[in-house]
C-alpha positions as CSV (number, residue, x, y, z in Angstrom):
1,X,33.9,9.6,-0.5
2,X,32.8,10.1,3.3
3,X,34.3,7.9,5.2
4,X,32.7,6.2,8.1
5,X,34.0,4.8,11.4
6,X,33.4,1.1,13.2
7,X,29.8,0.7,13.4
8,X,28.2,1.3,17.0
9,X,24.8,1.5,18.5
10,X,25.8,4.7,20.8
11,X,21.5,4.1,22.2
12,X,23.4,0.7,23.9
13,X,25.2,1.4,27.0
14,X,29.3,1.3,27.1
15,X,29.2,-2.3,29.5
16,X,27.5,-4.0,26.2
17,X,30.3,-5.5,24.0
18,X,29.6,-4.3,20.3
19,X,30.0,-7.2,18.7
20,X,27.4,-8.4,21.1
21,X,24.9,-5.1,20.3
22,X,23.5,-6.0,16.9
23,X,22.6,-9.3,18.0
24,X,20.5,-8.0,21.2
25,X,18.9,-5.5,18.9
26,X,18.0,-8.9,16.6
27,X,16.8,-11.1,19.0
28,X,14.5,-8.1,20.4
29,X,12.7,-7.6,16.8
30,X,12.2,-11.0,16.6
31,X,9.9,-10.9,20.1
32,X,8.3,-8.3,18.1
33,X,7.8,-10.3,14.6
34,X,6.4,-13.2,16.8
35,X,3.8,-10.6,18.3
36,X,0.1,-9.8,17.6
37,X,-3.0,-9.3,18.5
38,X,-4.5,-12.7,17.3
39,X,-3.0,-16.1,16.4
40,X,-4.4,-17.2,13.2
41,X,-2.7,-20.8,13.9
42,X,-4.9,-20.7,16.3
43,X,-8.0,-20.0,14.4
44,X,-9.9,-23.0,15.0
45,X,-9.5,-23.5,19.0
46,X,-10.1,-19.3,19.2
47,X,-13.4,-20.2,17.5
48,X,-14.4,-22.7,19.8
49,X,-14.0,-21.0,22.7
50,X,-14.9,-17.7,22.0
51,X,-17.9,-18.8,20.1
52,X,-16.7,-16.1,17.4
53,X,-16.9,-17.3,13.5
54,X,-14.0,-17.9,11.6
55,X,-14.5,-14.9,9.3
56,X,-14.5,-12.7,12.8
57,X,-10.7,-14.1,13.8
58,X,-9.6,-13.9,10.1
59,X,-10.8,-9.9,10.0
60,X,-8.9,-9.3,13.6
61,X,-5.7,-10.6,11.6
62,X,-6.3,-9.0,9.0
63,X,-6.7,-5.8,10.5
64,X,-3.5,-6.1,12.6
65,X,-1.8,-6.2,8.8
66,X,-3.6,-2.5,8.1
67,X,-2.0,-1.0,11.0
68,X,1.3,-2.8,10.3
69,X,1.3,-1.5,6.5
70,X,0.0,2.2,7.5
71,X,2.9,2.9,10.0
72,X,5.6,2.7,7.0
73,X,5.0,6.0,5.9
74,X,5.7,7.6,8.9
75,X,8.3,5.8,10.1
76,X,11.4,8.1,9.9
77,X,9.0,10.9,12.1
78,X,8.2,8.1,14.3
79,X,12.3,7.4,15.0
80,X,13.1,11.1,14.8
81,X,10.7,12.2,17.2
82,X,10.8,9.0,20.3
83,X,14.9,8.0,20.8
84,X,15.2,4.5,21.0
85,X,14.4,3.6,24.8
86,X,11.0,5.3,24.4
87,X,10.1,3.7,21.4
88,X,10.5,0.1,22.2
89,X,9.4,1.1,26.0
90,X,6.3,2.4,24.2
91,X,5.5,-0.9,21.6
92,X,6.3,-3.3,24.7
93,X,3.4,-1.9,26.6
94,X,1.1,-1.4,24.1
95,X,1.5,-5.0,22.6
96,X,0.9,-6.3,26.1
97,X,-2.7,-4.4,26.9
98,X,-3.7,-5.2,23.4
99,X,-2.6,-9.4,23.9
100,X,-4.5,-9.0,27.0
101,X,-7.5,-7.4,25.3
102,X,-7.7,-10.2,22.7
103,X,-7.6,-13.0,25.2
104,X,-10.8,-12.2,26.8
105,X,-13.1,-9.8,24.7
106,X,-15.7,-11.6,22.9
107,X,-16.9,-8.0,20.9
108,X,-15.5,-8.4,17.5
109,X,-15.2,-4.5,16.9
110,X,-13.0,-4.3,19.6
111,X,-10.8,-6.7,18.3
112,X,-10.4,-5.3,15.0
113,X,-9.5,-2.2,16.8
114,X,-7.2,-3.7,19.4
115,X,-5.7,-5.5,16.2
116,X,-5.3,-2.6,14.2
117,X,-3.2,-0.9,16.8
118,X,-1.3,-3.7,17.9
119,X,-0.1,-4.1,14.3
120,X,0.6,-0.2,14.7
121,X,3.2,-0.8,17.7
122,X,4.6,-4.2,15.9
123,X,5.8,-2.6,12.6
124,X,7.2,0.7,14.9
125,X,9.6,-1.5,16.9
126,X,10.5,-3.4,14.2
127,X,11.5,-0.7,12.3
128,X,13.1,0.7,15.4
129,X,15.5,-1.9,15.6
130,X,16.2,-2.9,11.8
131,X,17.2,0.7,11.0
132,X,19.3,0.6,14.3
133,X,21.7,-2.3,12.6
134,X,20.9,-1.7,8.3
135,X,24.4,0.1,8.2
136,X,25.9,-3.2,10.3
137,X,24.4,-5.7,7.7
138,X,24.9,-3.4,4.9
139,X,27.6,-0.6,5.1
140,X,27.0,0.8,1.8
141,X,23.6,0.8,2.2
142,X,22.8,-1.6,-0.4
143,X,18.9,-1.9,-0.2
144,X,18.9,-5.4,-2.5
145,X,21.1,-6.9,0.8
146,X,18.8,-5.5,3.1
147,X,15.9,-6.5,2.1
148,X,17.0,-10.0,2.3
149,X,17.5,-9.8,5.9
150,X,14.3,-7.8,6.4
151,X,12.2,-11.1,4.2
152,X,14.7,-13.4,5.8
153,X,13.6,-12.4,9.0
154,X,10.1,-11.6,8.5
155,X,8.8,-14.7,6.8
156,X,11.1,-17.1,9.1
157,X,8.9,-15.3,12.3
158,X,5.7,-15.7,10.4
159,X,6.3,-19.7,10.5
160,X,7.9,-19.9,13.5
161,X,4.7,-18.3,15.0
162,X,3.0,-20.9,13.1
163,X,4.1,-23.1,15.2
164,X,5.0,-22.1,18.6
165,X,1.0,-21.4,18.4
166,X,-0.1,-24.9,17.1
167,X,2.3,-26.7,19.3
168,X,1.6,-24.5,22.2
169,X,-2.5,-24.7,21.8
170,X,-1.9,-28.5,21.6
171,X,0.3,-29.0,24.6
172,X,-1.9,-26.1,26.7
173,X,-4.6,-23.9,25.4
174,X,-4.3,-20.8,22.5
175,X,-4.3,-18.8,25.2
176,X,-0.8,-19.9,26.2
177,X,0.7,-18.3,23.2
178,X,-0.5,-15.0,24.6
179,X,1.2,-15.2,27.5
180,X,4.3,-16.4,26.4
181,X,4.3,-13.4,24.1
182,X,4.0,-11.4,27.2
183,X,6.4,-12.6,29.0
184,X,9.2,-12.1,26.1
185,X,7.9,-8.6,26.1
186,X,8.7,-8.0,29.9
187,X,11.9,-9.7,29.0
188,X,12.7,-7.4,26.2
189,X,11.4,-4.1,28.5
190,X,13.4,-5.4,31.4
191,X,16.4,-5.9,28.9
192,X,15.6,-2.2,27.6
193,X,15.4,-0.1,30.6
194,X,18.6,-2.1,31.6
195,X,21.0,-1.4,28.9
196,X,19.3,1.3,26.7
197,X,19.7,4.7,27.6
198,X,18.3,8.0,26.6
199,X,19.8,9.2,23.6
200,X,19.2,11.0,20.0
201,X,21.0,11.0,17.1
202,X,19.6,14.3,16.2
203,X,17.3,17.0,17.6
204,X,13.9,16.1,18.6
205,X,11.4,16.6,15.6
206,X,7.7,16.7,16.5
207,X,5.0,15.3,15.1
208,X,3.7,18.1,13.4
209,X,2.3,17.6,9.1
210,X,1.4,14.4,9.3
211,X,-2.1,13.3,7.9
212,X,-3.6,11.5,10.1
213,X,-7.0,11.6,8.7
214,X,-5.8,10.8,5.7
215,X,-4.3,7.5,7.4
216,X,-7.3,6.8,9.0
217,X,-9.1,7.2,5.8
218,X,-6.4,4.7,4.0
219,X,-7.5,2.1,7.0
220,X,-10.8,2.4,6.7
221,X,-10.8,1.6,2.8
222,X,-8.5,-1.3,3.3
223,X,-11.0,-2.6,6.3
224,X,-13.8,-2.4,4.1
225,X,-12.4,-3.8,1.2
226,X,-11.1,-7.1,3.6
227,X,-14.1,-6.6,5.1
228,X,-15.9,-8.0,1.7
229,X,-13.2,-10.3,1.1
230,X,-13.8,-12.4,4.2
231,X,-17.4,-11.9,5.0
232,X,-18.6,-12.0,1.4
233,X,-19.2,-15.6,1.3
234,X,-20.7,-15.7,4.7
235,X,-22.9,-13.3,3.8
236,X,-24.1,-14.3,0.4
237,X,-22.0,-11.4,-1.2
238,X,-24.0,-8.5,-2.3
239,X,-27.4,-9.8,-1.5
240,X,-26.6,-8.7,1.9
241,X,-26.4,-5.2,3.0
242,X,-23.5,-5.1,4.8
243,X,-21.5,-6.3,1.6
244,X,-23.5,-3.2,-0.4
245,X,-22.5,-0.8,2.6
246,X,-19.0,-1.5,3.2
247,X,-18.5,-1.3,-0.7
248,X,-20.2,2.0,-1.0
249,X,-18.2,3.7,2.2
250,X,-14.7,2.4,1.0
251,X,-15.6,4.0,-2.5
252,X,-17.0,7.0,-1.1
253,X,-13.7,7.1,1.4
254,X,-11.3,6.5,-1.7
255,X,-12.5,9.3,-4.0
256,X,-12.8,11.7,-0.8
257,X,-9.2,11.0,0.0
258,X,-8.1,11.1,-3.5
259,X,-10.1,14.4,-3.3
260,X,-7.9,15.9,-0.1
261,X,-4.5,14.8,-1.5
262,X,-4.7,17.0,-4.5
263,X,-4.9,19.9,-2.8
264,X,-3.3,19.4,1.4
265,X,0.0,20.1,1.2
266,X,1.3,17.0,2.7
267,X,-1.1,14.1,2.2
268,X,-0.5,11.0,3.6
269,X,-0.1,9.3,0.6
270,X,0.7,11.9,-2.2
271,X,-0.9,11.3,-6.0
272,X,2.9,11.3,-7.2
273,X,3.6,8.5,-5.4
274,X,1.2,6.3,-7.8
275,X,2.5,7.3,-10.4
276,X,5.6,5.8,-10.5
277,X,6.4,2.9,-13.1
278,X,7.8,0.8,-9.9
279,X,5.0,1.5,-7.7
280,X,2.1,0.3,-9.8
281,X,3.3,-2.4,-11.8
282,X,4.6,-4.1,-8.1
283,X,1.0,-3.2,-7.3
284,X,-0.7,-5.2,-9.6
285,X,1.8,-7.6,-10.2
286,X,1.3,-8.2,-6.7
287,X,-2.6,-8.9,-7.2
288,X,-1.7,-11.6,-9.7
289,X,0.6,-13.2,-7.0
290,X,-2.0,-13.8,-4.5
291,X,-4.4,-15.1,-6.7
292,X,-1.8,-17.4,-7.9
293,X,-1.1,-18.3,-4.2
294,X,-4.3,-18.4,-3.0
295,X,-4.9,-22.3,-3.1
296,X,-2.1,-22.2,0.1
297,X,-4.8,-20.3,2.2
298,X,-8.0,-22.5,0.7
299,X,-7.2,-25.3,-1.3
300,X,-4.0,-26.6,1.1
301,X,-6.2,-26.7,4.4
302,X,-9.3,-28.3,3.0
303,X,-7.3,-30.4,1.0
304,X,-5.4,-31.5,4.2
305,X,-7.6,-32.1,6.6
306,X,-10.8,-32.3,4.9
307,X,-9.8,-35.5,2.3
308,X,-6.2,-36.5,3.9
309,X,-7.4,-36.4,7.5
310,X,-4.3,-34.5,9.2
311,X,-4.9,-32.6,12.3
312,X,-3.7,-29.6,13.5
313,X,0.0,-30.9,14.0
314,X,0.5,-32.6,11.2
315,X,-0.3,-29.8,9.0
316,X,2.1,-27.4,10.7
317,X,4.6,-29.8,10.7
318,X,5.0,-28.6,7.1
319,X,5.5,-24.9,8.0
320,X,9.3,-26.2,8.5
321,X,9.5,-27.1,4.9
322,X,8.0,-23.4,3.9
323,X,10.6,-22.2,6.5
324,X,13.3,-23.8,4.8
325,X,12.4,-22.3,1.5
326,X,12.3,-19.0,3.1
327,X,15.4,-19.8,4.2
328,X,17.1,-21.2,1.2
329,X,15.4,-18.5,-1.0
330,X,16.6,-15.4,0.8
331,X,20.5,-16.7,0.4
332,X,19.5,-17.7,-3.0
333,X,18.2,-13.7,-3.8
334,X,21.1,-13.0,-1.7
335,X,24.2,-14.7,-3.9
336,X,22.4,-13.6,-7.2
337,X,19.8,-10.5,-7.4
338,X,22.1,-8.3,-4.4
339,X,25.6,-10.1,-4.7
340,X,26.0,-10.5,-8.6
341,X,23.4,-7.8,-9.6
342,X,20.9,-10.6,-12.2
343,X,18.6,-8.4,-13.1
344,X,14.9,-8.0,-12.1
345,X,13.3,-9.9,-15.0
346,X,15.1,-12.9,-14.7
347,X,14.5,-12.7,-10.8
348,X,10.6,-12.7,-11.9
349,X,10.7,-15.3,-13.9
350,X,12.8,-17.4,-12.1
351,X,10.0,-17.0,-9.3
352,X,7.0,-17.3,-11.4
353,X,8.5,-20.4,-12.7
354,X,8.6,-21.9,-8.7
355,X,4.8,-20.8,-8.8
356,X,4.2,-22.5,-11.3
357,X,6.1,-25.9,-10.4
358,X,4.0,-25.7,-7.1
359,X,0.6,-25.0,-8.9
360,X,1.8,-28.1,-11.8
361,X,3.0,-30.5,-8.9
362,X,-0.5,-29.9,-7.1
363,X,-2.3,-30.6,-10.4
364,X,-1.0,-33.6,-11.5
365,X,-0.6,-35.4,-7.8
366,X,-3.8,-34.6,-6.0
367,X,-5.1,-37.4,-4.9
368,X,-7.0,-39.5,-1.7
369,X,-3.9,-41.3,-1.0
370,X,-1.0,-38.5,-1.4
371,X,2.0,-39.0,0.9
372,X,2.8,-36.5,3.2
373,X,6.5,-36.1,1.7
374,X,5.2,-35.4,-1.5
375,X,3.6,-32.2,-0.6
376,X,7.5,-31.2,0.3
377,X,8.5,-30.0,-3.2
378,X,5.5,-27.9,-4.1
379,X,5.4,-26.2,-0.5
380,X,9.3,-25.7,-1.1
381,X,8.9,-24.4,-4.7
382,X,6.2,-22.3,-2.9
383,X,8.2,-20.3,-0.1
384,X,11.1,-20.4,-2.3
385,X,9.4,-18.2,-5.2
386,X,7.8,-15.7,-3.2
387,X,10.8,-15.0,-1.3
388,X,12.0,-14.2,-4.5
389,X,9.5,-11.7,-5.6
390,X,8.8,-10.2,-2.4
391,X,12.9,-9.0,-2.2
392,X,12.8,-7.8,-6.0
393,X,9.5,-6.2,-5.6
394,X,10.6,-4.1,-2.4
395,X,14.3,-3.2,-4.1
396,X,12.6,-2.1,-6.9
397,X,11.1,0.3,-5.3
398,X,14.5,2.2,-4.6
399,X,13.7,3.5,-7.9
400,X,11.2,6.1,-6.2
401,X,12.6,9.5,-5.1
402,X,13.1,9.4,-1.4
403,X,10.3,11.7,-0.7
404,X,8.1,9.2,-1.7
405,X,10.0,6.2,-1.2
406,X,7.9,5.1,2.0
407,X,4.6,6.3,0.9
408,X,5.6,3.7,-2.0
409,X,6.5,1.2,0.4
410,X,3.3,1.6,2.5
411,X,1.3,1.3,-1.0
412,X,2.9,-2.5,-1.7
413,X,2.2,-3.0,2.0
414,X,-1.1,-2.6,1.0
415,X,-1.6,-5.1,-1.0
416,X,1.5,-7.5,-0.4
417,X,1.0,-7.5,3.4
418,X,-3.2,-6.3,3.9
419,X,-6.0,-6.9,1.8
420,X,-3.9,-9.3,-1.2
421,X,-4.4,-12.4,0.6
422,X,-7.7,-11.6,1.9
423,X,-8.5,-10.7,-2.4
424,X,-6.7,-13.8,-4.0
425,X,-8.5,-16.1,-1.2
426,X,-12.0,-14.1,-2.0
427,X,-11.6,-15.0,-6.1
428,X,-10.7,-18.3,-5.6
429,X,-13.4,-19.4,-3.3
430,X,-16.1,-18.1,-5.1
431,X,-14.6,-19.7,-8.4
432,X,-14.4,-23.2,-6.2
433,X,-18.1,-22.9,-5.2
434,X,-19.5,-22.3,-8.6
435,X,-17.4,-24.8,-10.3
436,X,-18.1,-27.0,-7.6
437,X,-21.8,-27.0,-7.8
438,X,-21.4,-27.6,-11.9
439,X,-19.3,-30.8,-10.9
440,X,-21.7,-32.0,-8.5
441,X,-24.1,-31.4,-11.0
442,X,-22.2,-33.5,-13.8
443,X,-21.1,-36.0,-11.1
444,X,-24.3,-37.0,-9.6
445,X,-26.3,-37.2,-13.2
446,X,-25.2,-40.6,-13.2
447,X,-26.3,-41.6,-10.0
448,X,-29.9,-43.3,-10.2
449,X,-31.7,-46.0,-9.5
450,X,-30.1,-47.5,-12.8
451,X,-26.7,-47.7,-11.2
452,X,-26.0,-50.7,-9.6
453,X,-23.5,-48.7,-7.6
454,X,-25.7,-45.8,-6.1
455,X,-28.5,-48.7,-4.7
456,X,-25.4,-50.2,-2.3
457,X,-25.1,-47.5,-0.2
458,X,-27.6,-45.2,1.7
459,X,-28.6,-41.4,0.8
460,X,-26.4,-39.8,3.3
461,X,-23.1,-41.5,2.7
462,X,-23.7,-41.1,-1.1
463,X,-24.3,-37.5,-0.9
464,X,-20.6,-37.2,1.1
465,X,-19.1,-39.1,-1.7
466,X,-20.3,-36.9,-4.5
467,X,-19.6,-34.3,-2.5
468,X,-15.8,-35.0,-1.3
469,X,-15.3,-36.4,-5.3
470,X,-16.9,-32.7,-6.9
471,X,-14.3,-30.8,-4.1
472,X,-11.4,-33.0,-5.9
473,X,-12.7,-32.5,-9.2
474,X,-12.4,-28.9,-9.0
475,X,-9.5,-28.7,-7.0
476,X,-8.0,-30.3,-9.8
477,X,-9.5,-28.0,-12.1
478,X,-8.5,-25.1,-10.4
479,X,-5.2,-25.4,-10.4
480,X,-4.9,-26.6,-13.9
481,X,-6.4,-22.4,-14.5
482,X,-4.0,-21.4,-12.3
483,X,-1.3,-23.0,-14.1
484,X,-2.4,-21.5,-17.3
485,X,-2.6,-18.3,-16.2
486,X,1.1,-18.5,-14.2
487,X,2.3,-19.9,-17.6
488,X,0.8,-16.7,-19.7
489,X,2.5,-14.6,-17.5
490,X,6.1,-16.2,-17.6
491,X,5.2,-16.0,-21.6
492,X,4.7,-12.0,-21.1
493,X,7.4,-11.8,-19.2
494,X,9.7,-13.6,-22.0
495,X,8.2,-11.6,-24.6
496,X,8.9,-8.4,-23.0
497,X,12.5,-8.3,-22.0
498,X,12.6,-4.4,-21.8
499,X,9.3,-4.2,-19.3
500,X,12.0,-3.8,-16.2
501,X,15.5,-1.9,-16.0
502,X,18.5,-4.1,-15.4
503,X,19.9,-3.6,-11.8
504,X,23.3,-3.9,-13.4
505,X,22.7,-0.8,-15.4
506,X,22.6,1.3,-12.4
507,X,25.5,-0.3,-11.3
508,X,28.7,2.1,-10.9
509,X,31.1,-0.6,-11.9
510,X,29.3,-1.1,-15.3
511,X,29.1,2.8,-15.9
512,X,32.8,3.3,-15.3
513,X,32.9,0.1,-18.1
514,X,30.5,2.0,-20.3
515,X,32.6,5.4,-20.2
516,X,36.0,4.0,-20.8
517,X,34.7,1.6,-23.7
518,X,33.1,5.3,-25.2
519,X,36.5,7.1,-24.3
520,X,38.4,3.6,-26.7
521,X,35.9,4.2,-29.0
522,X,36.4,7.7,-29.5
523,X,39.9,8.0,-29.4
524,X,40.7,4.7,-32.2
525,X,38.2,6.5,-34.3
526,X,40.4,10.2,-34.3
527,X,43.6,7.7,-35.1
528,X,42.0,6.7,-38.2
């Protein structure tokens, strides 16, 4: 076996301790995880003084995901072509004239395209630096351990942002959170140009094969399909022509780039890559997920402060029980799925069966009157599950040649990280506003002037009434569906123990165990 000497970061100048390197190179793609173009914790004051809707801010953020899920399948020409310095030099600046942009402009296709790039630059230095200190976490390069950093860190930033937004908006104004994000990205360009310097680990490789019409292609069908997600209810769906138009131009753009990759020779995402038994079961599985876990982008917030009456910090007050689950989950995957090699199903369906706790806790304890601290366990049994399935989702992957292993990872991106939210949210809220208008239908057949109850109080306050009881009503219905369904699955997932290949089995500890049981086998049977 090659061997391999002390880990360094030879891009770090000598003065730099190593033992203090990795850190540094942490605590810089963390300033990068906490970056953007918009603040969705920040949704609501954006709106107010901006005058923008809420769907306008939701597909900026939205489109900052596309450009973060595009960038994975270039990412290796990316870090072969820029060393080090330029590269974070480069996503420092950028991220700074895009925050900038986003603070003032008031155009909205601007912002989705100031977003889309930012999200670009975001995912480029944070690969810069994770694949700076993979061999430092992981030596072997063990994917299954690396991934739990990667979800460790990713999904601990994505709270924390949470909340340095809502506490910073309440203490100041959203537009704080901007600047604070610049000045850590001075900070980290000060810190670069100070202790990086120029080097390569290998010859410079230019930029030369890549499809970049073919990415551009891929972005504009996953705009236009989130573009239909979050405007659809605005807009009445397809009775609207902007609904019809965006759903004919990302069909038309998805059959003309499935078109040009089956016959360019290197297409931005080749047809081989889909076809791989990793790649679209993760896919779909993934589709399932979000419309499982839809209720925490809908239900959750109306539920919250529409019927409980929280504001804005009381509701993020609760991101530091998701973080803990994050938290708690990621050591959990950590100990068992990389550690002691459990095997993908039972990583699934211990997972689905934390979705399913959340959706059954939700179910039977919705109420007017719910305690804060009981919404602890279901928002725990929440974070904790996906956790779960994000790691084994993104290991399982690993499967995948390595000439398509990053096109496969920028196809779950896709979904996991772009449009799946934007989809499950979508379903969900359509399904609430139909069965909502049935339960205010059934509700209010009751209320005449034959009830005693309905002649006490006046029109308007009895309309709220039926109203706010028909939301609970279906809440409540909702995620007794949602239950059923995250129960089937767990049930398919039971019946079909051979659907996914044991991570032990690939394991070379078991195979050395397999061949010397044979070898036993082989040589008692020529003694008798």
């Amino acid at each position: 076996m090659h061997e391999t000497g002390p880990f360094s970061i030879p891009a770090i100048r000598d003065f730099v301790p190593e033992k203090l390197k990795p850190w540094i190179v942490i605590a810089i793609v963390i300033v990068f995880q906490l970056s953007g173009g918009v603040y969705l914790a920040a949704v609501g004051e954006m709106v107010g003084s901006t005058a923008l809707m809420q769907e306008d801010i939701m597909m900026a953020g939205y489109a900052s995901l596309v450009g973060m899920s595009l960038t994975f399948a270039i990412m290796f020409r990316l870090k072969f072509r820029f060393p080090p310095k330029t590269a974070l030099l480069t996503c420092c600046i950028a991220i700074i004239i895009c925050n900038l942009i986003c603070m003032y402009t008031r155009s909205v296709p601007l912002l989705v395209s100031v977003c889309f790039i930012s999200g670009f630059f975001r995912m480029w230095g944070t690969f810069e630096c994770n694949s700076t200190v993979q061999l430092w976490i992981t030596p072997k390069r063990d994917l299954s351990i690396f991934f739990c950093y990667i979800y460790l860190l990713v999904q601990s930033c994505l709270q924390l942002c949470g909340l340095f937004t809502v506490y910073t908006a309440s203490w100041a104004k959203w537009e704080y959170m901007h600047w604070l994000i610049i000045g850590l990205l001075l900070l980290v360009m000060l810190v670069t140009m100070l202790i990086y310097r120029n080097y390569r680990t290998m010859p410079k490789l230019p930029l030369f094969g890549i499809d970049w019409l073919g990415a551009i292609m891929w972005g504009g069908i996953l705009l236009c399909l989130i573009f239909i997600c979050v405007y659809g209810e605005h807009y009445d769906w397809y009775e609207s022509g902007y609904i019809r138009i965006a759903t004919v131009g990302g069909a038309v753009l998805l059959l003309l780039n499935i078109w040009r990759a089956s016959f360019i020779r290197h297409p931005f995402i080749a047809l081989d890559t889909w076809r791989f038994k990793a790649v679209y079961q993760t896919f779909l599985l993934y589709i399932v997920v979000d419309i499982l876990l839809a209720p925490s982008h809908l239900f959750e917030h109306i539920y919250m402060e529409g019927v409980l009456g929280y504001d804005s910090l009381n509701v993020i007050s609760l991101n530091w029980i998701i973080l803990l689950g994050t938290i708690v989950g990621s050591v959990f995957t950590y100990l068992t799925f990389a550690r002691h090699k459990w095997c993908y199903r039972t990583m699934t369906v211990i997972a689905f069966m934390c979705i399913t706790g959340y959706l059954l806790i939700f179910y039977f304890t919705i109420d007017y009157n719910l305690p804060k601290e009981t919404l602890i366990l279901p928002l725990f049994l929440r974070s904790f599950g996906y956790v779960i399935i994000a790691i084994c989702f993104i290991t399982a992957l690993s499967r995948v040649p390595f000439r398509n292993f990053f096109e496969a990872v920028s196809v779950q991106a896709f979904v996991s990280a772009a449009f799946g939210g934007a989809l499950g949210t979508a379903i969900l809220g359509r399904v609430l506003n139909v069965v909502m208008k049935k339960n205010t239908i059934l509700l209010g057949a009751t209320l005449d002037h034959i009830n005693p109850f309905a002649n006490q109080l006046p029109v308007g306050q009895l309309y709220g009434a039926l109203q706010q009881q028909a939301l609970m009503v279906s809440m409540k219905e909702l995620y007794g569906w949602l239950t059923m369904i995250s129960l089937l699955c767990l049930f398919l997932f039971w019946l079909n123990e051979s659907s996914v290949r044991p991570l032990h089995a690939l394991h070379p500890r078991y195979r050395m165990i397999r061949k010397y049981i044979k070898h036993e086998l082989r040589a008692s049977m020529k003694q008798n």
